[in-house]
LUMGURO-485738 format. One record per atom (N, C-alpha, C): chain; atom name; x, y, z. Coordinates in nm, 3 decimals, always signed. Example, Ala and Ser with C-alpha at 12.3 -4.5 7.8 and 13.67 -1.06 7.14 Angstrom:
<rs>
> A,N,+1.319,-0.569,+0.780
> A,CA,+1.230,-0.450,+0.780
> A,C,+1.320,-0.330,+0.780
> A,N,+1.285,-0.225,+0.708
> A,CA,+1.367,-0.106,+0.714
> A,C,+1.290,+0.003,+0.787
</rs>
This chain:
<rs>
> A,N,+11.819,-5.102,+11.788
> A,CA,+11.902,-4.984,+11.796
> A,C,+11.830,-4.870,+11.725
> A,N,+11.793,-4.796,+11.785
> A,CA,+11.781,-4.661,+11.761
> A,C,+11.865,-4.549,+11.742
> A,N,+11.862,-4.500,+11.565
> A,CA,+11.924,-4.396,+11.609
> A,C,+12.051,-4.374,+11.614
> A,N,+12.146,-4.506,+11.577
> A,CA,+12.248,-4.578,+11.599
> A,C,+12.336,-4.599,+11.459
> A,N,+12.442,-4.559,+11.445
> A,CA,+12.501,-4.547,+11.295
> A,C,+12.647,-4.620,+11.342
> A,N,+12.732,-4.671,+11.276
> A,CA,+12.826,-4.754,+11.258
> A,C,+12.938,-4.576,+11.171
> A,N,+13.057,-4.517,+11.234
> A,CA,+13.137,-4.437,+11.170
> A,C,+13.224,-4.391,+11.244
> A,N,+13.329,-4.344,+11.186
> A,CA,+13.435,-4.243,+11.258
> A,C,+13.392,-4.162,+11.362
> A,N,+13.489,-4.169,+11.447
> A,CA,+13.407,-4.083,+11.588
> A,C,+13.551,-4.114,+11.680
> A,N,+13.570,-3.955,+11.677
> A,CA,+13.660,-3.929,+11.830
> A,C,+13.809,-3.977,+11.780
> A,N,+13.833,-4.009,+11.684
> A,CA,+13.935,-4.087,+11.624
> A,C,+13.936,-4.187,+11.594
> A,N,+13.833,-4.322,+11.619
> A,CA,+13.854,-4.451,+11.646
> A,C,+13.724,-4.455,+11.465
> A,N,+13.803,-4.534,+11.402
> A,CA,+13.741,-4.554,+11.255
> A,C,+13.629,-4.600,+11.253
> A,N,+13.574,-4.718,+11.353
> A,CA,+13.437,-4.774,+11.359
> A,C,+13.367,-4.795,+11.487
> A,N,+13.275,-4.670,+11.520
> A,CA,+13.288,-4.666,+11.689
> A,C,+13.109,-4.715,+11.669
> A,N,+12.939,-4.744,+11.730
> A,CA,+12.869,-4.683,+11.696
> A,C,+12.848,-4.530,+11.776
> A,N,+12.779,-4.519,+11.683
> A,CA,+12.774,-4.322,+11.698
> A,C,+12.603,-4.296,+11.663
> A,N,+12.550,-4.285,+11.830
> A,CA,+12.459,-4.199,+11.847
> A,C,+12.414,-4.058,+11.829
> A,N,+12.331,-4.028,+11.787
> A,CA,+12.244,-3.927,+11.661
> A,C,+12.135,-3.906,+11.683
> A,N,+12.043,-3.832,+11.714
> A,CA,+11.949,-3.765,+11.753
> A,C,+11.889,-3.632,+11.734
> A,N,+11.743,-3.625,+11.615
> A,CA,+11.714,-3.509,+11.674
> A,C,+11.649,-3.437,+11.798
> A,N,+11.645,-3.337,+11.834
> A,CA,+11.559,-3.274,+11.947
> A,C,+11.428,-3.347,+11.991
> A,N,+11.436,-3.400,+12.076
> A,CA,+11.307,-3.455,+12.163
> A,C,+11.336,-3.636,+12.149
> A,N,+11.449,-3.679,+12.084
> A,CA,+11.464,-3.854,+12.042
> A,C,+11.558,-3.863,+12.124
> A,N,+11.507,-3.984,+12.121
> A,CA,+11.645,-4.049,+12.230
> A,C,+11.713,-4.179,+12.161
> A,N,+11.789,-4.155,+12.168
> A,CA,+11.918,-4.261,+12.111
> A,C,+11.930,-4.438,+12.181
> A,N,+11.920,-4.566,+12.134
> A,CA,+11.944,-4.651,+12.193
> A,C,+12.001,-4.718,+12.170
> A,N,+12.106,-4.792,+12.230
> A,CA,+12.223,-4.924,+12.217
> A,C,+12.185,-5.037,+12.300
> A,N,+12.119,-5.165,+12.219
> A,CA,+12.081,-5.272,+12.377
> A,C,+12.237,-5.361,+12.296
> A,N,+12.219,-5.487,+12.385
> A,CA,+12.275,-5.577,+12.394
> A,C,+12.172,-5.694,+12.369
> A,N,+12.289,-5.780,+12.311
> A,CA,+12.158,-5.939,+12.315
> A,C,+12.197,-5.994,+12.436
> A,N,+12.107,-6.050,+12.510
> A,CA,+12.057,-6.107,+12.637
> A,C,+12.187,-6.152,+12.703
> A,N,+12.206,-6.133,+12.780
> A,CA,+12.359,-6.218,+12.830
> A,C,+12.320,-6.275,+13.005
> A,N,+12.383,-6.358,+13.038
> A,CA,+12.398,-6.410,+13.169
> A,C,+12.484,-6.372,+13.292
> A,N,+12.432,-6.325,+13.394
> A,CA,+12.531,-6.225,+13.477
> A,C,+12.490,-6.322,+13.603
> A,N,+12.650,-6.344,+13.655
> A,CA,+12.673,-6.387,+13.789
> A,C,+12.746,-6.288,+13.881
> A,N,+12.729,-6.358,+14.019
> A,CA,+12.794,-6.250,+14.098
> A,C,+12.938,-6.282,+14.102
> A,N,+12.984,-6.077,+14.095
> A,CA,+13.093,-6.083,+14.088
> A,C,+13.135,-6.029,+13.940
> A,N,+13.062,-6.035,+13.871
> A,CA,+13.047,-5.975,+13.708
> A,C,+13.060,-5.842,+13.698
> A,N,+13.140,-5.808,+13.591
> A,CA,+13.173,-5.648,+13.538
> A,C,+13.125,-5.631,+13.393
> A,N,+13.112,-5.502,+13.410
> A,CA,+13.067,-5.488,+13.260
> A,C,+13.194,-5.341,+13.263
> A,N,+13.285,-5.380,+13.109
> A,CA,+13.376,-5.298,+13.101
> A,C,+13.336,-5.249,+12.975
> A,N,+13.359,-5.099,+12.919
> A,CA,+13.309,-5.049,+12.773
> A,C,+13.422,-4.903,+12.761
> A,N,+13.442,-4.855,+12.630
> A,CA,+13.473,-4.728,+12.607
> A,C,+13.380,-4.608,+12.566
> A,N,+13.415,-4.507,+12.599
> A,CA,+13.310,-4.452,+12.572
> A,C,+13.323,-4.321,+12.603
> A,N,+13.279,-4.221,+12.426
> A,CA,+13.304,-4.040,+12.439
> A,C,+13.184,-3.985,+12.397
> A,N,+13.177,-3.937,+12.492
> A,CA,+13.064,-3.821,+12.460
> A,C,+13.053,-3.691,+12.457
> A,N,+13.045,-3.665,+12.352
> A,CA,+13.008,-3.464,+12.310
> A,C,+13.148,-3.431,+12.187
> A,N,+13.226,-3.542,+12.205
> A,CA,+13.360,-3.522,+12.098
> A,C,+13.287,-3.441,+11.939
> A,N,+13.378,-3.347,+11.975
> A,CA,+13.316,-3.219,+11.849
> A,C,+13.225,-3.202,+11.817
> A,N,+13.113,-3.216,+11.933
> A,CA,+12.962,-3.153,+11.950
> A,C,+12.942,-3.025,+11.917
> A,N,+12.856,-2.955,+11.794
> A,CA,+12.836,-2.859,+11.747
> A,C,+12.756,-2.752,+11.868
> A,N,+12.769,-2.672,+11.913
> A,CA,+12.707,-2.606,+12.027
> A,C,+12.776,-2.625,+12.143
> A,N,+12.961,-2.738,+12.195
> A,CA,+12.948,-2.755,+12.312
> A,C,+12.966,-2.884,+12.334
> A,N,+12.972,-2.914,+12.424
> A,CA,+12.950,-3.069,+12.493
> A,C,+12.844,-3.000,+12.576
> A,N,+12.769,-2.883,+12.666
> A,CA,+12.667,-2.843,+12.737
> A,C,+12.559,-2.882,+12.629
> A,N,+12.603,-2.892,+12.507
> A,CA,+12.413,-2.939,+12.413
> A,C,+12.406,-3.084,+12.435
> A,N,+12.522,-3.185,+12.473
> A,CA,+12.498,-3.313,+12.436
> A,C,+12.431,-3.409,+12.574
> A,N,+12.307,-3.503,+12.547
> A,CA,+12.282,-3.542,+12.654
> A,C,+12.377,-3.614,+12.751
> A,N,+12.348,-3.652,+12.869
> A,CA,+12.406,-3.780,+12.938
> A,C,+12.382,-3.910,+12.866
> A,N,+12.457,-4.013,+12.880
> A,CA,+12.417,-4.166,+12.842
> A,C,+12.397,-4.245,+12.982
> A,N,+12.302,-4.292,+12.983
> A,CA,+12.226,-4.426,+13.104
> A,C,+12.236,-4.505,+13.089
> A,N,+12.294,-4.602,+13.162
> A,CA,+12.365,-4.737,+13.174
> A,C,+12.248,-4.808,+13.261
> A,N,+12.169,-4.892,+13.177
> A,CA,+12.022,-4.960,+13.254
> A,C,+12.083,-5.097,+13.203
> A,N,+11.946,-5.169,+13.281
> A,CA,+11.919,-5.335,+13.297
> A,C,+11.851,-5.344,+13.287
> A,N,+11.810,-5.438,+13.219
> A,CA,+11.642,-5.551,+13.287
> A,C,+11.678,-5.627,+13.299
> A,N,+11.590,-5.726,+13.390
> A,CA,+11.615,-5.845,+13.362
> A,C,+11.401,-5.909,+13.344
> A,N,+11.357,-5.838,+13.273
> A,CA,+11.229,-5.928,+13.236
> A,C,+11.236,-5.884,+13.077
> A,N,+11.348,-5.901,+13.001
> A,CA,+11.290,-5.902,+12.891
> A,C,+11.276,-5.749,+12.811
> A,N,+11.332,-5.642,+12.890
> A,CA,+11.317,-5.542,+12.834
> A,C,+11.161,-5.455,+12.895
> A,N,+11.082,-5.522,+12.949
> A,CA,+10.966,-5.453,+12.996
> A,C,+10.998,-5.309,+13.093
> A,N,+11.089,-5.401,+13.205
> A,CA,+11.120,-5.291,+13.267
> A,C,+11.265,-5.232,+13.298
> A,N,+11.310,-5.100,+13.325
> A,CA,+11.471,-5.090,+13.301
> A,C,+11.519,-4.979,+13.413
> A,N,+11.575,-5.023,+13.454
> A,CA,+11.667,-4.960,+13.610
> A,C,+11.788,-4.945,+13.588
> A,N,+11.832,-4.808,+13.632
> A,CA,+11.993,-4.761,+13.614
> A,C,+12.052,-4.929,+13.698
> A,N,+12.182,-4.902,+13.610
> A,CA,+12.283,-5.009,+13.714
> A,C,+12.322,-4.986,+13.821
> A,N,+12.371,-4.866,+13.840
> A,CA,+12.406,-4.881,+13.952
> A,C,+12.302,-4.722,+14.017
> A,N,+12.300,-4.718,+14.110
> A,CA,+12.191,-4.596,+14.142
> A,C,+12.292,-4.505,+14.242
> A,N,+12.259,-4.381,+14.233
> A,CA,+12.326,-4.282,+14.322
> A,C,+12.306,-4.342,+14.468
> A,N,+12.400,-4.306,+14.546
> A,CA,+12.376,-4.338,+14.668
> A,C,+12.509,-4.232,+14.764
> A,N,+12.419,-4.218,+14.866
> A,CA,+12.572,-4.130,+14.938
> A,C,+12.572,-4.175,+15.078
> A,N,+12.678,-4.148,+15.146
> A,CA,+12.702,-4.255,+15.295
> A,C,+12.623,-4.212,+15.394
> A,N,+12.572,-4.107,+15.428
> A,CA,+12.496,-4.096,+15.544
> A,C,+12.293,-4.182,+15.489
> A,N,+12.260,-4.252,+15.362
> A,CA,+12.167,-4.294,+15.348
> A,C,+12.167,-4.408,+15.354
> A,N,+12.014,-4.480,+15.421
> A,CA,+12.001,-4.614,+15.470
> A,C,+12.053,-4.696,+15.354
> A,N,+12.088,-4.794,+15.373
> A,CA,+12.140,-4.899,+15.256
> A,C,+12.270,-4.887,+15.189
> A,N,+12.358,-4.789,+15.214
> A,CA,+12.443,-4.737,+15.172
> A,C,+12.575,-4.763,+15.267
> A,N,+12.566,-4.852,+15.274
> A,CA,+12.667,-4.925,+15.386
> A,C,+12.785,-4.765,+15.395
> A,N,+12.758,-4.668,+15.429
> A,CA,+12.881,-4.551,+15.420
> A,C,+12.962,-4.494,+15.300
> A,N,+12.916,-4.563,+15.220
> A,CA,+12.998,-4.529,+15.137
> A,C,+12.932,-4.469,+15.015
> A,N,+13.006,-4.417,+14.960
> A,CA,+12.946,-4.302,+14.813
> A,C,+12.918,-4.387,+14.669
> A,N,+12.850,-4.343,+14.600
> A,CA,+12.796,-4.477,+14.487
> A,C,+12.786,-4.322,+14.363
> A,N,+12.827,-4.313,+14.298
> A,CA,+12.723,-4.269,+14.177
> A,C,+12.667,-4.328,+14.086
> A,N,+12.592,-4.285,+14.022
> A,CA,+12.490,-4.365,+13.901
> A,C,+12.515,-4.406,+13.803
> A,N,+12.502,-4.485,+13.728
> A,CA,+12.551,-4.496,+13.592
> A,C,+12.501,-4.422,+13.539
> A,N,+12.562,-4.279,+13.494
> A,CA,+12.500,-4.202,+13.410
> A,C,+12.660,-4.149,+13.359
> A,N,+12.668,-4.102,+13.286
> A,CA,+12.780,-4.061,+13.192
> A,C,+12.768,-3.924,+13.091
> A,N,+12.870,-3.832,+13.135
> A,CA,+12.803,-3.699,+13.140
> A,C,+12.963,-3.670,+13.034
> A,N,+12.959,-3.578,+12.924
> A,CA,+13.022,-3.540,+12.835
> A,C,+13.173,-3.497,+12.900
> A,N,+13.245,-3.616,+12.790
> A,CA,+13.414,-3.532,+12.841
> A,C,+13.452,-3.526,+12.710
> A,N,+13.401,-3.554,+12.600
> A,CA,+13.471,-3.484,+12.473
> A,C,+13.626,-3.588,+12.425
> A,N,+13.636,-3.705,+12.516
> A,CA,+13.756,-3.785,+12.467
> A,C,+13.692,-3.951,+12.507
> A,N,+13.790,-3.980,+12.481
> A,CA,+13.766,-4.184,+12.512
> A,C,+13.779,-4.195,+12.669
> A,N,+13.672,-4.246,+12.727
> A,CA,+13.717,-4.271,+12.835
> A,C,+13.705,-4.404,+12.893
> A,N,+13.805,-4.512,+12.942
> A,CA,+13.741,-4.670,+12.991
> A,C,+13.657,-4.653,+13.117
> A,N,+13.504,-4.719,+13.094
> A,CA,+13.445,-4.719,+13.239
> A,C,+13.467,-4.948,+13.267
> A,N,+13.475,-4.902,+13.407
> A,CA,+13.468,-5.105,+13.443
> A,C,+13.322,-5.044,+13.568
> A,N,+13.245,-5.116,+13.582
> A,CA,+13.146,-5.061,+13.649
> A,C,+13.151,-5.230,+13.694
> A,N,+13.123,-5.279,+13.831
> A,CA,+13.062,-5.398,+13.910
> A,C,+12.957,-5.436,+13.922
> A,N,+12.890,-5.478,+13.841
> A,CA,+12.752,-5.545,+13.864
> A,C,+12.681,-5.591,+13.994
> A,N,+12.608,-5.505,+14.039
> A,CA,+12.519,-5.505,+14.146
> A,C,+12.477,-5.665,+14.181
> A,N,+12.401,-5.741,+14.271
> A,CA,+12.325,-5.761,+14.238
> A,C,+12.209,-5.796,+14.205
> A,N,+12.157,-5.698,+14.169
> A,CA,+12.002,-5.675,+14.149
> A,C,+12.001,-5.747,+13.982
> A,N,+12.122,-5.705,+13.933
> A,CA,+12.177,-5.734,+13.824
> A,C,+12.179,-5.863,+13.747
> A,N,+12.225,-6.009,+13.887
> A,CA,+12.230,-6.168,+13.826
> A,C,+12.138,-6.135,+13.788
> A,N,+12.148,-6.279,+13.672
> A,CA,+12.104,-6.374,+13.608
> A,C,+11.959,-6.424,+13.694
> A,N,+11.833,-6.432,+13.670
> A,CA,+11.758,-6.518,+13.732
> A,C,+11.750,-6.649,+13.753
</rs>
């Protein structure tokens, strides 16, 4: 964890709370877990809550995977819109998570590109 502090945030007494100066990037992994199909990954999650400058100063957060170990890391789920090949019609956005300044629950469906090897 990078960057990564254990405190009050948004109201909730022990949230972690990402911190960064200019040009760093902030990180939260997980220890290794096992994903089958059909798997969700559910989390809470505020970003820009009483951001000095704005919620326009605070970055997005990226919701990635690996599955070799951390070498390499791919959004979960990837933009996609219905008139593009592979996109069985239908609209997809990315796991990316863009400032609302309150708690919000995401449940996101595990792709999968996602299982378990």
């Amino acid at each position: 964890m990078a960057n990564i502090r254990y405190d009050e945030y948004c109201g909730v007494h022990y949230a972690a709370v990402g911190q960064s100066a200019p040009g760093e990037s902030v990180v939260l992994t997980t220890s290794d877990v096992t994903v089958a199909d059909g798997d969700v990954i559910e989390f809470l999650i505020a970003i820009g809550c009483g951001a000095d400058g704005g919620a326009e100063s605070v970055s997005p957060v990226y919701l990635h995977y690996s599955v070799d170990y951390g070498v390499t890391w791919r959004l979960v789920l990837e933009e996609c819109l219905p008139f593009e090949p592979g996109c069985s019609g239908k609209a997809q956005t990315a796991s990316v998570y863009y400032p609302a300044g309150r708690w919000q629950r995401v449940t996101v469906p595990l792709p999968s590109a996602t299982v378990s090897p």
